[in-house]
C-alpha positions in Angstrom: 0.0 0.0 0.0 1.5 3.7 -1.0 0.0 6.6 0.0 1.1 10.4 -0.7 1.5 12.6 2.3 -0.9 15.9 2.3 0.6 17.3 5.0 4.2 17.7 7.0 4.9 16.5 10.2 7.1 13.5 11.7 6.1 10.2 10.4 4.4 8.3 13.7 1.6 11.3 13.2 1.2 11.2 9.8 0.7 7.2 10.3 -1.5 7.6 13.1 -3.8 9.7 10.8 -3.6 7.4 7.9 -4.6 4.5 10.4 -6.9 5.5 12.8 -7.9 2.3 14.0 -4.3 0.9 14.9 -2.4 2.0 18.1 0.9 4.1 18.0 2.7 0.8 19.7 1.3 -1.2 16.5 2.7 1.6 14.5 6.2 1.3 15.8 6.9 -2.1 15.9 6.2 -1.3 11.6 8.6 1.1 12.2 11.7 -1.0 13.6 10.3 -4.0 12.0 11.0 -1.6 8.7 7.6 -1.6 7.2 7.7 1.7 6.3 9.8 3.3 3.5 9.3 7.2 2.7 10.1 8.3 -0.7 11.7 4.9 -1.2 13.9 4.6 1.7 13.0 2.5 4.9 12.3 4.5 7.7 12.7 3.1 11.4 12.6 6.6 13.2 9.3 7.7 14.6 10.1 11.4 14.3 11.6 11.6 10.6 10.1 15.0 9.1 7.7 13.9 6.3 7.0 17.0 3.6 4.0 17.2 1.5 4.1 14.7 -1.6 6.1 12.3 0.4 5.6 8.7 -1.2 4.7 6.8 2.0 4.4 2.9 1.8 3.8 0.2 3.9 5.5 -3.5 3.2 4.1 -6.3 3.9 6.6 -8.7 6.4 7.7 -11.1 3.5 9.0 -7.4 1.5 10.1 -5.8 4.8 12.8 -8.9 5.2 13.7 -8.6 1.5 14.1 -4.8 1.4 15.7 -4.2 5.0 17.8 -7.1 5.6 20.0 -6.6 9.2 23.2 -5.2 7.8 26.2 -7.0 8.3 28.9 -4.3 8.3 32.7 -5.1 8.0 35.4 -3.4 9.6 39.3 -3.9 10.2 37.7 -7.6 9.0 35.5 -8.5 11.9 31.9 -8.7 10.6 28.8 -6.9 13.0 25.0 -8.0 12.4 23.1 -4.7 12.5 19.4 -4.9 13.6 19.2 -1.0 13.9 21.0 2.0 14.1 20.3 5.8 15.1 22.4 8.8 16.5 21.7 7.0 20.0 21.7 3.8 20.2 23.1 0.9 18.3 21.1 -2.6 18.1 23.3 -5.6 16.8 22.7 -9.7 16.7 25.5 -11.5 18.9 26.8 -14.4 18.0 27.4 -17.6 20.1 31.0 -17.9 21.7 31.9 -14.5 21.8 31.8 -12.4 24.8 29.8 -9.4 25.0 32.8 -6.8 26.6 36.6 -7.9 27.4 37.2 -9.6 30.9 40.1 -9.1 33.1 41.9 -11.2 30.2 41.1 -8.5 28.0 40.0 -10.1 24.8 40.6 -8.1 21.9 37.9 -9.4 19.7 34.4 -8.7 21.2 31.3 -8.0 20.7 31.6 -4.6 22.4 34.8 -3.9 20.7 33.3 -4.5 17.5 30.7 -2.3 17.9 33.5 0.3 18.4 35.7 -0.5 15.5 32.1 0.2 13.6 31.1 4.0 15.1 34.7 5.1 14.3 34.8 4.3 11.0 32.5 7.1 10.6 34.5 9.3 13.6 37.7 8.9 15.8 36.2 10.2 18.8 32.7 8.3 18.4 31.9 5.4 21.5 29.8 2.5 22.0 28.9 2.3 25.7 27.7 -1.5 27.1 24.4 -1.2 28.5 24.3 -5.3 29.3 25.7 -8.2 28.6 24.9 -11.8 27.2 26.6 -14.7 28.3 29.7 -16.2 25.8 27.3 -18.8 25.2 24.0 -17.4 24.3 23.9 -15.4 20.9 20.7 -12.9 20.2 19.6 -9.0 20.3 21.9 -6.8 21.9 21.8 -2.4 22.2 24.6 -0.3 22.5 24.4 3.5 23.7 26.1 6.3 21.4 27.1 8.3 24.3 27.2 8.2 28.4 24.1 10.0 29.2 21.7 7.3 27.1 23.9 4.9 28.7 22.9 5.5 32.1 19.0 6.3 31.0 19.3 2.7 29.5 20.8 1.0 32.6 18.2 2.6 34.9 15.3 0.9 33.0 17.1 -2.7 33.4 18.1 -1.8 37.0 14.3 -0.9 37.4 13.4 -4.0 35.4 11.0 -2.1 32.7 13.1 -3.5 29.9 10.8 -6.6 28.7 13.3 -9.4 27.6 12.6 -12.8 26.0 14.8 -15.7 24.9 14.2 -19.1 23.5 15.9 -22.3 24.0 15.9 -25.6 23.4 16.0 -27.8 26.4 16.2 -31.7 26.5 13.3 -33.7 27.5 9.9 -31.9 28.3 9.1 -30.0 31.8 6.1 -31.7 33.6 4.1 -27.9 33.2 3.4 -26.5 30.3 4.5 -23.0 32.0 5.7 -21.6 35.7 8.2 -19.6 36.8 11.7 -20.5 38.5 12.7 -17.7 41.7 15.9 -18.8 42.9 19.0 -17.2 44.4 22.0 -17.7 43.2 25.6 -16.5 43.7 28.6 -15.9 41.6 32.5 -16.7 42.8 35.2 -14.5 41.1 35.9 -17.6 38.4 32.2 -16.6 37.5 31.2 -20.1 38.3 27.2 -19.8 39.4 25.9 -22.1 42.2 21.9 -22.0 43.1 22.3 -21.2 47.2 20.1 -20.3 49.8 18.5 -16.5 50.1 20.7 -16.0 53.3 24.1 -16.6 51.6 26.6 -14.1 51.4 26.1 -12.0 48.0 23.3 -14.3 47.0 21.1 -12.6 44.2 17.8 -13.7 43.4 16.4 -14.7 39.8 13.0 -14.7 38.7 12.5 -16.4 35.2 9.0 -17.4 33.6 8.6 -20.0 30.8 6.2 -21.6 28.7 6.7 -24.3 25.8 6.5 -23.5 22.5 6.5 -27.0 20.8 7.8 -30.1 22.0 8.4 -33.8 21.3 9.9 -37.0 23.1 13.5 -35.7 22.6 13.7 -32.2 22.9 11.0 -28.9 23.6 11.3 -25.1 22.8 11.1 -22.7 25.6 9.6 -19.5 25.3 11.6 -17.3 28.7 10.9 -14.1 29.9 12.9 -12.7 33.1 12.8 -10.2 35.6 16.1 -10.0 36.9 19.6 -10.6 34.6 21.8 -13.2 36.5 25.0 -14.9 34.8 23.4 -18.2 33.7 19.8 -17.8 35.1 18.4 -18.9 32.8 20.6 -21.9 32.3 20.1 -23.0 35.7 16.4 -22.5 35.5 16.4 -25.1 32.9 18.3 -27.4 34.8 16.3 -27.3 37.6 13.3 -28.4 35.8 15.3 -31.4 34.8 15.5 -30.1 31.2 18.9 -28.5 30.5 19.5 -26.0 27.6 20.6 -28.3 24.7 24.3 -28.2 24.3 25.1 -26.8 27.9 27.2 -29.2 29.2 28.4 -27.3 32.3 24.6 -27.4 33.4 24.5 -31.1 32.6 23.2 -31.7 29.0 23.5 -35.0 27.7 23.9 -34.1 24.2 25.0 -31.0 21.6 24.5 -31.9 18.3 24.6 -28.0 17.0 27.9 -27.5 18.4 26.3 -24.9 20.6 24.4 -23.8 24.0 20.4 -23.4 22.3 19.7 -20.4 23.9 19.1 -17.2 22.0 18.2 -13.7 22.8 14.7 -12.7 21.0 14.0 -9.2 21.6 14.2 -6.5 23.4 11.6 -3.8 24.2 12.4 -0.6 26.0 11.8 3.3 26.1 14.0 5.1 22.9 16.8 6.8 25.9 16.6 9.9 23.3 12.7 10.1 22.5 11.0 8.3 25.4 9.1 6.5 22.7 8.7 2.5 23.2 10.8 0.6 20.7 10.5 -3.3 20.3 14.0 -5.3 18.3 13.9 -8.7 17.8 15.6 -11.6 15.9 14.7 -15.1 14.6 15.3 -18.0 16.8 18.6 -19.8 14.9 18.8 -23.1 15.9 16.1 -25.8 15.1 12.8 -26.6 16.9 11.4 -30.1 18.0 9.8 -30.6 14.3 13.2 -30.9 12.2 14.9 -32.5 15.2 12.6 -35.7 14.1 
């Protein structure tokens, strides 16, 4: 569907009016799910200035994917999956087996240190501040802020736990409930070995994570996890506690890895835009297989 603009004003409004019956959070998630193009160009920002005579169109999903692929940019030769990118924030896919930000070891090759080589291509002096962090193990959507103040509006909504989070992975086995929720405390030694303990123990940290299966078989199920706290391997253990480990996660005592991987991924991430206050919704295709082509 195209339309031509009679009016100016930033895109979200000018959508709002040519869609009366959908909400501006439907509206959005077109946005950064790059629906929209203007004048032939996809559009992720809400507030990009639309003129009069403005060709506005809306994709359908199957175009969206072929027209706005996730960039994968290349620089000093270390590739960088590009969900989305604005003057504040950068939103990039992580791979599996590569830390999110150098440890006392200090890595060179990173998925923080990426992000960096990227911005200053374009600027010596430009940054990419860690907001939070993924396990080695666990690939999926991560954001970067552009400079320290969006930083530390970022890290107040995860301290505050309005960031809305969810992962998949593929356990072993299939939990007895088809959903529940897992509140445990756990603690962390400085070899960043995790340990389930009990709520009186010395630096203990509780974890809440939900879950609810997706699809399942005899061999193996896909989780669908939300969490309201971010603990090194909650997750992880959460699976292991229902007596289904995260496929491939042999620390946490999986039987079996036949991807060559830990099967848990990062989905999406929903938060308030640190610059325009305005919700913003990423997310990313699960990439390892389900219970159906494990058969």
């Amino acid at each position: 569907m195209q339309y031509s603009s009679k009016q100016e004003g930033n895109l979200l409004d000018i959508l709002a009016k040519l869609f009366p019956q959908s909400s501006k959070s439907t509206l959005r998630k077109m946005l950064t799910g790059g629906r929209i193009t203007v004048d032939g160009e996809v559009c992720f920002r809400a507030k990009h200035e639309v003129v009069v005579g403005s060709k506005i169109e809306i994709l359908d999903k199957v175009k969206a994917a072929e027209e706005s692929p996730s960039p994968k940019a290349q620089y000093n030769g270390r590739a960088l999956d590009i969900i989305y990118e604005d003057e504040a924030i950068l939103v990039v896919l992580k791979p599996e087996g590569m830390l999110s930000i150098a440890t006392n070891k200090l890595e060179t090759d990173t998925l923080h240190s990426r992000c960096v080589d990227y911005v200053q291509h374009s600027g010596a002096r430009n940054w990419c501040h860690i907001v939070h962090r993924l396990d080695r193990d666990t690939s999926g959507v991560m954001v970067f802020a552009k400079n320290k103040e969006h930083k530390e509006t970022l890290q107040l909504q995860f301290a505050e736990r309005s960031v809305h989070r969810t992962y998949h992975a593929l356990v072993e086995g299939r939990p007895e409930k088809n959903s529940g929720t897992v509140s445990s405390w756990l603690v962390e030694d400085k070899h960043l070995h995790v340990r389930k303990v009990s709520s009186t123990f010395k630096g203990a940290k509780k974890a809440i994570t939900h879950w609810d299966i997706e699809d399942s078989d005899e061999h193996v199920s896909l989780i669908h996890i939300t969490i309201d706290t971010g603990k090194r391997h909650q997750i992880r253990m959460a699976m292991k506690d229902l007596g289904c480990p995260v496929v491939g996660d042999e620390i946490h005592e999986s039987s079996a890895n036949p991807l060559n991987r830990v099967c848990l991924h990062a989905t999406s991430l929903e938060f308030l835009h640190p610059q325009s206050n305005d919700p913003v919704r990423f997310t990313s295709k699960v990439p390892f297989t389900g219970p159906e082509s494990q058969r």
